[in-house]
DRENLOTOR-307273 format. One line per field, with one value per atom (N, C-alpha, C): residue in one letter; x, y, z. Coordinates in pm, whole numbers, plus 50000, padded with zeros to 5 digits. Each point is the difference from the previous one (the first is absolute). Example, Ala and Ser with C-alpha at 12.3 -4.5 7.8 and 13.67 -1.06 7.14 Angstrom:
rest c(a  a  a  s  s  s) .
xx c(51319  49911  50090  49965  50082  49923) .
yy c(49431  50119  50120  50105  50119  50109) .
zz c(50780  50000  50000  49928  50006  50073) .
***
This chain:
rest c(x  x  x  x  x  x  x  x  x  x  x  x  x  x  x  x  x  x  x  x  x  x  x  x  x  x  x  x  x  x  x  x  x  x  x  x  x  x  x  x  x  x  x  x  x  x  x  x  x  x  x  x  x  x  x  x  x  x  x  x  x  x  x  x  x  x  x  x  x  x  x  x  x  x  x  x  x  x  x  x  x  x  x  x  x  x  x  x  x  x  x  x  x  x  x  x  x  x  x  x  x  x  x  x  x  x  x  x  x  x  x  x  x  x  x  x  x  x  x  x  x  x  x  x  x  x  x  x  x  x  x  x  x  x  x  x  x  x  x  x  x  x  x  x  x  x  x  x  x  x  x  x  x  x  x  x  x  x  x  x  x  x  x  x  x  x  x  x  x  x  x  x  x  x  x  x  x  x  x  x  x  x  x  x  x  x  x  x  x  x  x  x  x  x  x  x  x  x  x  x  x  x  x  x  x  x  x  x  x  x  x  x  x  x  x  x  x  x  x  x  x  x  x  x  x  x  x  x  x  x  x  x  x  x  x  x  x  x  x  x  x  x  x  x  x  x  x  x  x  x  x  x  x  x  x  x  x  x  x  x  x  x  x  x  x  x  x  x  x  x  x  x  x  x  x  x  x  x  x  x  x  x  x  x  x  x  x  x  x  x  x  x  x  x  x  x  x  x  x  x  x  x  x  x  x  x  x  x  x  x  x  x  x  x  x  x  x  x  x  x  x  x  x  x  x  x  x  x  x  x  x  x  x  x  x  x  x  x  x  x  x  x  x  x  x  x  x  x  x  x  x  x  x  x  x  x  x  x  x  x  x  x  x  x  x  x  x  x  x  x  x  x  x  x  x  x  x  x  x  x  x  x  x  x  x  x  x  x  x  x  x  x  x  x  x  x  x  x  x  x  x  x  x  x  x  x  x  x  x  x  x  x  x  x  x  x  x  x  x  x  x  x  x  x  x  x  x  x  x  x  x  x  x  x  x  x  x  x  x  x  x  x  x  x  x  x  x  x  x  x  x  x  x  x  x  x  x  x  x  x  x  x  x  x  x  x  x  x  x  x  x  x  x  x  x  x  x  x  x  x  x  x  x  x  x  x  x  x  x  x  x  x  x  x  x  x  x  x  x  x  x  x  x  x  x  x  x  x  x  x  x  x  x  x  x  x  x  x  x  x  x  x  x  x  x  x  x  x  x  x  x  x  x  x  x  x  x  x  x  x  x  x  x  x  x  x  x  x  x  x  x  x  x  x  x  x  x  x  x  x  x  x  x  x  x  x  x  x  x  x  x  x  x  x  x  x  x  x  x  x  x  x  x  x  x  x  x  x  x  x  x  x  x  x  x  x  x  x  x  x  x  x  x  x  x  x  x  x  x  x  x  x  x  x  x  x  x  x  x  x  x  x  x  x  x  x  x  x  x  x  x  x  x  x  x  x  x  x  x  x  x  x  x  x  x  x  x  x  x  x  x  x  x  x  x  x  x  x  x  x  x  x  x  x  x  x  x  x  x  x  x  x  x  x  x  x  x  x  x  x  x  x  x  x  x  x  x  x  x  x  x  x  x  x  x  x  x  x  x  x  x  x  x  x  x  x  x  x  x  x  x  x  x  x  x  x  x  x  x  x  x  x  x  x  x  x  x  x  x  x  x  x  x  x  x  x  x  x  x  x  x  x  x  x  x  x  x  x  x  x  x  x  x  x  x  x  x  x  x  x  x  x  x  x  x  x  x  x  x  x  x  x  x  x  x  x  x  x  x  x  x  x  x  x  x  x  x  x  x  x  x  x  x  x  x  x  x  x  x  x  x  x  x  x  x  x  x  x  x  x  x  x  x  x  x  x  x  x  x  x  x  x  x  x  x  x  x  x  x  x  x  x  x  x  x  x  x  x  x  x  x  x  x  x  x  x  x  x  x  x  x  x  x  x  x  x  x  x  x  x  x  x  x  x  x  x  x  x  x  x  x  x  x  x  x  x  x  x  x  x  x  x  x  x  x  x  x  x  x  x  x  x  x  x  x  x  x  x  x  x  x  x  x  x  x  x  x  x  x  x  x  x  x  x  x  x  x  x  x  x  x  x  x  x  x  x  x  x  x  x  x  x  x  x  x  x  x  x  x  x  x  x  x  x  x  x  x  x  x  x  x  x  x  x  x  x  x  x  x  x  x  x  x  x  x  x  x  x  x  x  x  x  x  x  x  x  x  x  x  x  x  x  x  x  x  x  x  x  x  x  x  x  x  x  x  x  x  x  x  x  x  x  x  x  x) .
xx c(34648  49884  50046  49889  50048  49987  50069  49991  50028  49947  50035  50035  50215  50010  50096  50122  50071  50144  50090  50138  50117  49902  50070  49886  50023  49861  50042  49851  50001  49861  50000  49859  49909  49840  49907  50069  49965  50048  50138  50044  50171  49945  50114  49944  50016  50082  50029  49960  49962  49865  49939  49958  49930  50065  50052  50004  49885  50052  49957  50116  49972  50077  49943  50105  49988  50001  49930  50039  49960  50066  49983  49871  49898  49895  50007  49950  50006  49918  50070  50004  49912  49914  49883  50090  50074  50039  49901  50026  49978  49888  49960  49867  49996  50100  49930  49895  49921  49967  50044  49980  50019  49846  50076  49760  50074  49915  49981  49930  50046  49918  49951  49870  49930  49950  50094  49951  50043  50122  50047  49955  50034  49944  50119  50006  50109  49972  50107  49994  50159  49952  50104  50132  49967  50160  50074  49919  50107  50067  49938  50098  50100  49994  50119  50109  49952  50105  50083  49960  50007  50092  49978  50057  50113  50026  50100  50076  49971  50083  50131  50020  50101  50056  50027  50055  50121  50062  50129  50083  49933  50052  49937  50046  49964  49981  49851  49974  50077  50024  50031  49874  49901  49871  49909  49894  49900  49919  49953  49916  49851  49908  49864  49930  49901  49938  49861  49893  49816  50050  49876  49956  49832  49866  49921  49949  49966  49959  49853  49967  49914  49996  49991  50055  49930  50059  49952  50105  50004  50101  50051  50112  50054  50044  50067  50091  50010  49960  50064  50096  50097  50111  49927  50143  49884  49952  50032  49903  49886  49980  49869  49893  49902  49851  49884  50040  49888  49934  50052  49944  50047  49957  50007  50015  50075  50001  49902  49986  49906  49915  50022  49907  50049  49915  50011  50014  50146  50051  50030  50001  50056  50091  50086  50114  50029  50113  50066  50189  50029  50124  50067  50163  50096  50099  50051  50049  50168  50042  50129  50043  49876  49972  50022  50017  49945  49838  50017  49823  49933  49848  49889  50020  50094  50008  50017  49949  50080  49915  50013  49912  49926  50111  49958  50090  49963  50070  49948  50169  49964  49970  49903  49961  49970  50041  49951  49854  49932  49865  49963  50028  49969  49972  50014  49977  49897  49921  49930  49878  49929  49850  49922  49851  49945  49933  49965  49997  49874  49886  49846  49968  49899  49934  49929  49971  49878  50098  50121  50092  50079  50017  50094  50133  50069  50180  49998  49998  50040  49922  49876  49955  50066  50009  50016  50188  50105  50127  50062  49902  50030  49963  49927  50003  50099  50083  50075  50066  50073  50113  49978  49854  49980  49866  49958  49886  50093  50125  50074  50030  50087  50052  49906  49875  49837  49978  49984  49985  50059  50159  50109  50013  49953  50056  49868  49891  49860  50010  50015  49963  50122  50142  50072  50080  50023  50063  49914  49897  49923  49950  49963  49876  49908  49954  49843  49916  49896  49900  49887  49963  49901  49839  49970  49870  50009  50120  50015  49958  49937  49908  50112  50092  50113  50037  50084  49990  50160  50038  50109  50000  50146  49977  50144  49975  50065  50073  50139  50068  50052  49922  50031  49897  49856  49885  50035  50034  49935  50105  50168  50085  49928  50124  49942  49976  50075  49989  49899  49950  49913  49859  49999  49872  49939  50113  49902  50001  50088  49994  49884  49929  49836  49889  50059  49885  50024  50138  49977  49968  49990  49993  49835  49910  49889  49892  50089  49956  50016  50098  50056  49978  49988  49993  49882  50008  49907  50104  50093  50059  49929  49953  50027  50088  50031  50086  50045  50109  49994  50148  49980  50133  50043  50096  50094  49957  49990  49985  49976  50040  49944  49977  49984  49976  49861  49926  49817  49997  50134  49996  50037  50086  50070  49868  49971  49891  49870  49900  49963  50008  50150  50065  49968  50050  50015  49894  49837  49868  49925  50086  49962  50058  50105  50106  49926  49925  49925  50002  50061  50081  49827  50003  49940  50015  50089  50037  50126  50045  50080  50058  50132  50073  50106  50028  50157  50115  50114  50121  50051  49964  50094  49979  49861  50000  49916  50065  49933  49970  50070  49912  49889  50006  49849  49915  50015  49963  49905  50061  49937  49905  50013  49958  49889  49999  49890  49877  50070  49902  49967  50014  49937  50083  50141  50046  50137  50001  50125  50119  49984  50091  49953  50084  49965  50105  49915  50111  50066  49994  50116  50001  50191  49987  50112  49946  50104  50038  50124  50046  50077  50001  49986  50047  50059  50100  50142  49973  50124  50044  50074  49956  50080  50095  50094  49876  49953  49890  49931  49932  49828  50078  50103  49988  49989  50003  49960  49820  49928  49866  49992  50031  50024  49944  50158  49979  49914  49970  49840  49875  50002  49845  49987  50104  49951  49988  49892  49949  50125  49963  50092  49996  50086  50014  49944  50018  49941  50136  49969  50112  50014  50113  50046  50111  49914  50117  50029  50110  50049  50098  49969  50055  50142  50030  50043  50109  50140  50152  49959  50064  49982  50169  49924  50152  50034  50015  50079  49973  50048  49997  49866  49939  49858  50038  49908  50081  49843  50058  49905  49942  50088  49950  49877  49930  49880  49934  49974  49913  50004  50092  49990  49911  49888  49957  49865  50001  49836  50040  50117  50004  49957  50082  49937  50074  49956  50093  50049  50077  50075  50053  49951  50031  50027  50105  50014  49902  49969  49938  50098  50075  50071  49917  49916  49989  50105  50113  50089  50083  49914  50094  50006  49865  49995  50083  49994  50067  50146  50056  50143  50090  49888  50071  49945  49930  49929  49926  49902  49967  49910  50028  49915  49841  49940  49886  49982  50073  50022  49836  49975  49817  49924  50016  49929  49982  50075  49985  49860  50038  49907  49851  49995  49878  49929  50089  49905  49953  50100  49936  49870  50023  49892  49836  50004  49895  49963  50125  49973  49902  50045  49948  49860  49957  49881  49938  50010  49941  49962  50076  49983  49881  50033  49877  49915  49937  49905  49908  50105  49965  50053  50025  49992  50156  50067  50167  50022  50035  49969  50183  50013  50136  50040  50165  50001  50065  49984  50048  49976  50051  49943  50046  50159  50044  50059  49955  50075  50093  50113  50063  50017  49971  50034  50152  50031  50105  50149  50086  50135  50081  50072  50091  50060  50103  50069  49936  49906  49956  49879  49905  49887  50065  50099  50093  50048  50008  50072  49939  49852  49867  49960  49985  49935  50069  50161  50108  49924  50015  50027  49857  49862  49888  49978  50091  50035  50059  50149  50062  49973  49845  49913  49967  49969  49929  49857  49970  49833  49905  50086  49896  49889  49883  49918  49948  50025  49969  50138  49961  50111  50001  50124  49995  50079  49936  50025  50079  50063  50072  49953  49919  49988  50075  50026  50073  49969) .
yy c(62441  50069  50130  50106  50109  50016  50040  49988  50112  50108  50123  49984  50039  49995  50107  49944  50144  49885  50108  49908  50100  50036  50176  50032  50041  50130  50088  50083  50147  49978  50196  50033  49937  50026  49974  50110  50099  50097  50018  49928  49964  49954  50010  49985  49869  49898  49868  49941  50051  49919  49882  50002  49851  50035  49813  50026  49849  50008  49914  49890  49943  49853  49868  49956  49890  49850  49944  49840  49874  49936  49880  49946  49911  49957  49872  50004  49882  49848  49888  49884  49957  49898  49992  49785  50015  49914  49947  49858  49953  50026  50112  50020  50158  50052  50136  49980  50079  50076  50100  50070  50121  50028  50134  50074  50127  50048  50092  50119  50050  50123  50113  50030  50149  50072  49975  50130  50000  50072  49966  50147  49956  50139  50066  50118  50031  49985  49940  50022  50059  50057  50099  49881  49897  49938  50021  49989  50086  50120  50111  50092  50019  49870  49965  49942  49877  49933  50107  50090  50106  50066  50029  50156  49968  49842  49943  49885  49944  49892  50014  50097  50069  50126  50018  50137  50024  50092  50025  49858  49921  49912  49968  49926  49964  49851  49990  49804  49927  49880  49967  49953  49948  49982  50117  50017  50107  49907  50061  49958  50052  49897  49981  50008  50108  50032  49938  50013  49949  49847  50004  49877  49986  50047  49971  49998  49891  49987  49940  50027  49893  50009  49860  49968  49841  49921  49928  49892  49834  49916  49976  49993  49934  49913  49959  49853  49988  49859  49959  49887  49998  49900  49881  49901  49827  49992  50128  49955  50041  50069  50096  49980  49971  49921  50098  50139  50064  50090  50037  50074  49904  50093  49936  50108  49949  50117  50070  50074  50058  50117  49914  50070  50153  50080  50156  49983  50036  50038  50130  49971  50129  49939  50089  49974  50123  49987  50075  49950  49938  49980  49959  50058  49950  50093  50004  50133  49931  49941  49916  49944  50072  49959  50150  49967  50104  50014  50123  50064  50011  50050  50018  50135  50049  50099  49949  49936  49954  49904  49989  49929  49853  49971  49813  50003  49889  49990  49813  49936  49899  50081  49852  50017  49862  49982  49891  49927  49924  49965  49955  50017  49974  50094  50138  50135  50097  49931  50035  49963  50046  49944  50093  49918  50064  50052  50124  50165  50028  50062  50025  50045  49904  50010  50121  50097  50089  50152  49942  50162  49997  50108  50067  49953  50013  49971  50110  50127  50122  49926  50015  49976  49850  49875  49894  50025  50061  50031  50085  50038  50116  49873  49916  49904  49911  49962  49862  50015  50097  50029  50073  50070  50059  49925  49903  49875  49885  49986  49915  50026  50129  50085  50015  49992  50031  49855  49937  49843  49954  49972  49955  50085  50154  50040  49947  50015  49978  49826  49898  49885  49929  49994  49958  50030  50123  50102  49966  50104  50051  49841  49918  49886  50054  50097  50062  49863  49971  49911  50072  49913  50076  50074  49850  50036  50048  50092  50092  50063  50055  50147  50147  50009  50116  50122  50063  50149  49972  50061  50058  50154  49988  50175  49977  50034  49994  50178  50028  50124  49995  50124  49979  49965  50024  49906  50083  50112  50027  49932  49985  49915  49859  49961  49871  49894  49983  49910  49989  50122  50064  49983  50015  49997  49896  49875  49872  49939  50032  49894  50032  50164  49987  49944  49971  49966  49798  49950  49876  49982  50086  49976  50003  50128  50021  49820  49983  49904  49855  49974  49885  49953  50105  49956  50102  50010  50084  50101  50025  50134  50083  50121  50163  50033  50074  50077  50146  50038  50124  50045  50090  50026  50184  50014  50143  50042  50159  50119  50114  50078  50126  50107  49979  50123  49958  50054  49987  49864  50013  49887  49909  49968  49897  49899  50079  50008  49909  50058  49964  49874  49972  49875  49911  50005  49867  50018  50028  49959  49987  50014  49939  49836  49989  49852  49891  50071  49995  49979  50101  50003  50025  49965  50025  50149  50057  50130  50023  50151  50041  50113  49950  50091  50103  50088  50069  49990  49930  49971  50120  50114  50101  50043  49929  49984  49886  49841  49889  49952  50070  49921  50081  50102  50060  49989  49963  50020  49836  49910  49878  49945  50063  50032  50085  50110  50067  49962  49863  49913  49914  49974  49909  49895  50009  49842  50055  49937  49993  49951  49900  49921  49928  49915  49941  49874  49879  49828  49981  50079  50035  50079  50044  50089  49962  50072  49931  50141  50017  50145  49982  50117  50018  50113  50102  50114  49979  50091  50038  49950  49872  49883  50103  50094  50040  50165  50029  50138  49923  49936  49945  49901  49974  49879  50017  50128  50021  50011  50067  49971  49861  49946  49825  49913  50039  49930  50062  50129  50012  49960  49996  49941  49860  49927  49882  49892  49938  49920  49889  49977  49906  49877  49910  49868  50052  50098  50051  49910  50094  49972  50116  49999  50167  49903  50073  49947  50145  49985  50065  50007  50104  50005  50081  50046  50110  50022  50018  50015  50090  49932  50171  50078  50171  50044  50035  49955  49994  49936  49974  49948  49956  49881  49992  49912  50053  49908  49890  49917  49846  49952  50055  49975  50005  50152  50059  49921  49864  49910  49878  50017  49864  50028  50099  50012  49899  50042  49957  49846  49960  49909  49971  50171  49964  49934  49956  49969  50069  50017  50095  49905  49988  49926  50086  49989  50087  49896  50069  49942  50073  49926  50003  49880  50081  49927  49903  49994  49991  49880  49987  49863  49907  49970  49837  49982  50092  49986  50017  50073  50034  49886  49871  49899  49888  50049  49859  49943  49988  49943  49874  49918  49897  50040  50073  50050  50113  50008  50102  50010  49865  49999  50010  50103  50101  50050  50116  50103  49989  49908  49986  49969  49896  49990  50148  50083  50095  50131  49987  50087  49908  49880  49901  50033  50033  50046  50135  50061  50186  50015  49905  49976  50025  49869  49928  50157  50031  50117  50141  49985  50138  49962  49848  49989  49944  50019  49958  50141  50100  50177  50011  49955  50005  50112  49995  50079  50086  50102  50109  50023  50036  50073  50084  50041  50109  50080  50002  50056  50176  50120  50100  50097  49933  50063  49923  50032  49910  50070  49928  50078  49904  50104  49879  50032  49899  49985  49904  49968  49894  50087  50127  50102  50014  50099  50022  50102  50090  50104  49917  49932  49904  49986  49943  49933  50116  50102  50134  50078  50031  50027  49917  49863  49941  50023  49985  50015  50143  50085  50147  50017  49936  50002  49913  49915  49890  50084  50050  50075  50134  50059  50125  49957  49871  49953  50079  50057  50029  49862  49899  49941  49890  49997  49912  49888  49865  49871  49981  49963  49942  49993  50067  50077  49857  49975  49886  50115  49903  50043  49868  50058  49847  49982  49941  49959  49937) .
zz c(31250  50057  50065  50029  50067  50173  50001  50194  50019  50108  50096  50145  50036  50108  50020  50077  50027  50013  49987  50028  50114  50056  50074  50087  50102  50101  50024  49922  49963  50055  50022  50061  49850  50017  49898  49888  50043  49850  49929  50083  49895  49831  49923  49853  50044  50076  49980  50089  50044  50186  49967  49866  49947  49811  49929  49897  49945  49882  49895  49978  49992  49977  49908  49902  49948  50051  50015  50114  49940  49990  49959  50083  49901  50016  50071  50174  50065  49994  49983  49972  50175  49951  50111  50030  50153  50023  50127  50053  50146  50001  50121  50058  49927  49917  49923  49901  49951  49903  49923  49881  49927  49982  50071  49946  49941  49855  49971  50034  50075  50057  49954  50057  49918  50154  50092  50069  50140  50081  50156  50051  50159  50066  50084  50056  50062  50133  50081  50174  49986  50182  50046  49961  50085  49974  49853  49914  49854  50003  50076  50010  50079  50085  50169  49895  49929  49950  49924  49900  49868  50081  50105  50127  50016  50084  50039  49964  49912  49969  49939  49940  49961  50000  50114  50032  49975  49888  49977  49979  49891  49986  49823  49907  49861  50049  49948  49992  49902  50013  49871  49922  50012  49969  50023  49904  50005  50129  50148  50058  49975  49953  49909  50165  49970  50126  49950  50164  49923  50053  50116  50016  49958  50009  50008  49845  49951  49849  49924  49924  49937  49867  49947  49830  50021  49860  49963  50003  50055  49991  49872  49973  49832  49971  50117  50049  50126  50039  50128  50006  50143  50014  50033  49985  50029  50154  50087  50155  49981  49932  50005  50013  50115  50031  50003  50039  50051  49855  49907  49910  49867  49856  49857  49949  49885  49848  50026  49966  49997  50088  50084  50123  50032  50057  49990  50197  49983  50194  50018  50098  50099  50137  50042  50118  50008  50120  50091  49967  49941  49962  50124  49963  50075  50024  50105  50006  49940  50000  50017  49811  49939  49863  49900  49872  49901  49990  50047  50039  49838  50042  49917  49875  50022  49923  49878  49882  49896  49961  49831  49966  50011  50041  50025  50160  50046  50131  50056  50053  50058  50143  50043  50177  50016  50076  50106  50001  49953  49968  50159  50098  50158  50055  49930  50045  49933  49891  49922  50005  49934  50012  49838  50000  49883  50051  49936  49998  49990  50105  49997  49884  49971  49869  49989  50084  49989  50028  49976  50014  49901  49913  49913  50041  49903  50046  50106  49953  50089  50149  50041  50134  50035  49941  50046  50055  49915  50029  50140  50041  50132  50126  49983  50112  50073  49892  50087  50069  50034  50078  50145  50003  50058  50107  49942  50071  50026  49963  50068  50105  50016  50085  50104  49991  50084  50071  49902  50022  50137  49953  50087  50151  49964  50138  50092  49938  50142  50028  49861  50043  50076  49900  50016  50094  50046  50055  50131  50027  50122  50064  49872  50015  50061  49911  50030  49967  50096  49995  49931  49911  49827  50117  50112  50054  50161  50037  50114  50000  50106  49974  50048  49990  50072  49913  50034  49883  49955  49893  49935  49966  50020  49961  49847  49910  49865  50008  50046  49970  49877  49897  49889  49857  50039  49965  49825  49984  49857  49909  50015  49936  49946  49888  49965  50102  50067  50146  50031  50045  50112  49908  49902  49885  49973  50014  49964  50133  50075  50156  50081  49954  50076  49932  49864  49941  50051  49990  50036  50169  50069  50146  50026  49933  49988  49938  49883  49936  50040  50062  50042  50152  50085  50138  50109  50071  50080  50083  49959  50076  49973  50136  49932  49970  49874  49958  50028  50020  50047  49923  49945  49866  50042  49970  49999  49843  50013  49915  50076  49903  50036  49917  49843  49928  50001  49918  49989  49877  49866  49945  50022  50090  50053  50117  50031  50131  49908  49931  49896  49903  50014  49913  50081  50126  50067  50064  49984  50046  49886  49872  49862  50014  50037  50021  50110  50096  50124  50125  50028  50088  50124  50114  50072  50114  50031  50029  49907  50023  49938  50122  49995  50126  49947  50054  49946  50092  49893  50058  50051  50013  49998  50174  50098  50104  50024  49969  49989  50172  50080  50123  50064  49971  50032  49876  49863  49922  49984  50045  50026  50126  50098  50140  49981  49929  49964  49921  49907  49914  50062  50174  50111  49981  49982  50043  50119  50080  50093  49938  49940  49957  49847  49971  49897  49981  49924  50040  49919  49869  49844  49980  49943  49978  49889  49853  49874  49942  50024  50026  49838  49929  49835  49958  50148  49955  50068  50073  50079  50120  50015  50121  50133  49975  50105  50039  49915  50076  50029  50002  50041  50129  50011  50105  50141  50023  50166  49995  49919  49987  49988  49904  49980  50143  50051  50110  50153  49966  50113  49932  49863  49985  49979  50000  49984  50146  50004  50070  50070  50131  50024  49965  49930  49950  49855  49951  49870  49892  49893  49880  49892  49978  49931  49883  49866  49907  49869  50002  49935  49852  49926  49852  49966  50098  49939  50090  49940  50098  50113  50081  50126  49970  50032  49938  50099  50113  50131  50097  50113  50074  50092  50020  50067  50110  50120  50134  49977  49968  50001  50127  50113  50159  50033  49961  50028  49994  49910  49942  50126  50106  50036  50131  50070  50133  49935  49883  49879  49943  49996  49945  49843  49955  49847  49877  49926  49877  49925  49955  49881  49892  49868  49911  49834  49974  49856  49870  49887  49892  49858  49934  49880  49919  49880  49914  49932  49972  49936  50063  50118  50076  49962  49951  49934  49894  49895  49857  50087  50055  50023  50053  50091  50061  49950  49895  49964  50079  50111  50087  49967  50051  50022  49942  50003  50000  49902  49893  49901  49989  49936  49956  50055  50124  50035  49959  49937  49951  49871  49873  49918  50041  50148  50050  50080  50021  50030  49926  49846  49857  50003  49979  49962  50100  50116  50054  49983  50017  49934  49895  49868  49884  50049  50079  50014  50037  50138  50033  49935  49894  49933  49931  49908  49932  50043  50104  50099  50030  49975  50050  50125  50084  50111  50012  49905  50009  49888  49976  49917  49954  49882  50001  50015  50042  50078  49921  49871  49871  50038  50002  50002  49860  49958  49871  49905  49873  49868  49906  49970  49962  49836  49881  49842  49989  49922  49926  50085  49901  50064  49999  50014  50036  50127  49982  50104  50005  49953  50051  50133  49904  50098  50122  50022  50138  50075  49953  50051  50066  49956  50077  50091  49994  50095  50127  49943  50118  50084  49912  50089  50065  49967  50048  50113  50056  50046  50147  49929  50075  50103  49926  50061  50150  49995  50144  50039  49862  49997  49950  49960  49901  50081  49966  50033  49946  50043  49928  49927  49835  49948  49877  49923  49876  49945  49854  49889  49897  49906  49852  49907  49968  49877  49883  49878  49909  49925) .
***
């Protein structure tokens, strides 16, 4: 089968930044599957891994990038309870695995789920990774209570993160929502997503204060955890909860948090699959409601660009459109 990864890091426009590769076709053991895939989406973490995993160094293996997928089952291993031949999924993969880039791919059938009937590969593929990631940080993470009446503020609302976590917060529980932008489209996006105000990070504590809140009891931070964390920690409420995505690139004094008694809790999709947890089948149970909600209407995709074809050119664009840090929602490559 063909697979696109890199065995070296180079910027995007290097001739060898991403290649083509031949790979032996994976055998569906235990609790795997093999799904044939027709269509993954790009998140930033592909161009972190691409950037850095090999710096001034030759892999001995091509590393196969692409976690978020949707295709069709072909085989499953003898654990396999939750899906069948057949069935048309979607996931978020494994980071610890050979990724989505490539034509067939084992995964884990505990991490998977079948794929909303009322969305295209392209729209149904931009979800899993990014409503997990949504999922885990408010329920699992924050333990946002579904019927609280309190606010969140989402830094970051027009990203993939940020795109479906107002639409599941709007849909799922009674928070106000209150999300970061600041161009007119960005702004726009996330009161398309539904966001209930729309603030700009670029002076978020008057900028939230001005939209009448003092404070706020979440806050699920989706950029830059080391700029935003002195706003962070004046707007959030005491005994609040602040969760976060994203490395801080220096130093944050955690103290500030203790006059409020707040929580600080990180959210890595990637935990469950990475340690195996007890509770892997989570993950598939909450595609499994995603599912439900989309085709219910109630959850929209956050698809904004499609890209045709199985190339290293396809993968090379998404990268560098990826890499702009203009993009809004969440660009697919189908196949």
């Amino acid at each position: 089968m063909k697979t696109v990864g890199f065995k070296t890091s180079h910027d995007i426009g290097h001739e060898d930044s991403l290649l083509e590769f031949e790979s032996v076709n994976p055998i569906a053991k235990g609790f795997d599957v093999v799904v044939k895939i027709n269509a993954v989406s790009m998140n930033p973490v592909d161009t972190k891994i691409r950037a850095l995993t090999a710096i001034d160094t030759v892999l001995d293996e091509p590393k196969i990038l692409g976690y978020d997928a949707v295709g069709i089952v072909q085989s499953i291993g003898s654990e396999v309870t939750t899906v069948s031949v057949g069935d048309r999924v979607f996931y978020a993969g494994d980071i610890t695995r050979s990724g989505s880039n490539s034509q067939f791919q084992a995964v884990d059938s505990r991490i998977i789920a079948k794929a909303p009937k009322t969305l295209k590969d392209d729209e149904a593929t931009v979800l899993p990774l990014t409503s997990i990631t949504a999922w885990e940080g408010m329920f699992d993470r924050m333990n946002i209570k579904k019927d609280e009446k309190k606010t969140i503020l989402i830094i970051g609302g027009a990203g993939g993160v940020g795109s479906i976590a107002m639409q599941i917060a709007k849909q799922t529980t009674n928070l106000t929502v209150i999300s970061t932008a600041s161009r007119n489209e960005t702004i726009d996006w996330c009161k398309k997503m539904g966001a209930d105000y729309v603030v700009n990070h670029r002076d978020l504590i008057a900028s939230v204060k001005k939209a009448g809140y003092e404070s706020v009891d979440y806050i699920f931070n989706l950029a830059n955890t080391s700029s935003h964390w002195d706003a962070m920690v004046e707007l959030i409420a005491p005994q609040g909860k602040i969760c976060s995505i994203v490395d801080s690139t220096g130093s944050i004094d955690i103290n500030k948090l203790k006059s409020k008694s707040v929580t600080f809790v990180w959210e890595f999709m990637f935990t469950r699959t990475m340690f195996n947890t007890e509770d892997i089948v989570k993950q598939h149970k909450i595609l499994t409601q995603i599912a439900t909600l989309v085709d219910e209407g109630k959850i929209k995709t956050t698809l904004s660009k499609t890209i045709e074809g199985f190339s290293v050119k396809s993968f090379k664009e998404a990268h560098k459109l990826s890499e702009s840090g203009k993009t809004i929602g969440k660009i697919a490559i189908t196949f």
